[in-house]
N, C-alpha and C positions, 0 to 999 in steps of 0.2 A: 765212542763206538766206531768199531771197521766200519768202511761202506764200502759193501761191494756186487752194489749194482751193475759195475762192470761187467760181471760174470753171468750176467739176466740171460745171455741172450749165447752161451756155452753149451750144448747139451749135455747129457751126462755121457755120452759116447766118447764124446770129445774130451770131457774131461778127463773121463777112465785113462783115456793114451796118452794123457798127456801126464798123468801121477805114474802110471806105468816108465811111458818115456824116463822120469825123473828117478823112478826105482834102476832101471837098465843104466845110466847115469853111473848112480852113485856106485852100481857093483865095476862098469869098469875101471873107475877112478881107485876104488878100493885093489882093484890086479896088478895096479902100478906103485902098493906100496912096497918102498923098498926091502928085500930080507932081513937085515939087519932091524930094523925096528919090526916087524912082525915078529921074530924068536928074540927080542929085547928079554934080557931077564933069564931067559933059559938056558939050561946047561948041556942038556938033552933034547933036543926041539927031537917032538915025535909030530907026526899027520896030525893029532887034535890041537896042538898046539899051532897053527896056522892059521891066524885070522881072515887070513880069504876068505877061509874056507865058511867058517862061521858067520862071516860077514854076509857071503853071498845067500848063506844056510838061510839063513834070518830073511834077509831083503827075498830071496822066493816065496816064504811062508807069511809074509806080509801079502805081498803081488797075489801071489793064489787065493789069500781072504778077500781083497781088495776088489779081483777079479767075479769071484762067486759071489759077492752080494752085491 
């Protein structure tokens, strides 16, 4: 079994900014992928083909659930 008593004494405030924190993280990390591997494969790269975009699409609609409940 985890034990993570550690976290007893975290509130959920605290916790919220800190999984947030980790969301804002991950999208900038995601800005700095290089073009050539985001339109890998494509012949025609249009706007929907852009994983930023989709990336950051995503990690908002998580963040906004995460945040509301």
């Amino acid at each position: 079994m985890l034990n993570f008593d550690w976290a007893d004494g975290i509130s959920t405030e605290t916790a919220k900014g800190i999984i947030i924190g980790m969301f804002f993280v991950i999208g900038i990390a995601v800005s700095f992928l290089p073009r050539n591997y985001i339109y890998a494969g494509v012949e025609n790269p249009r706007w929907y083909h852009n994983l930023r975009l989709w990336a950051i699409a995503a990690l908002a609609i998580i963040a906004g659930t995460y945040l509301y409940f």
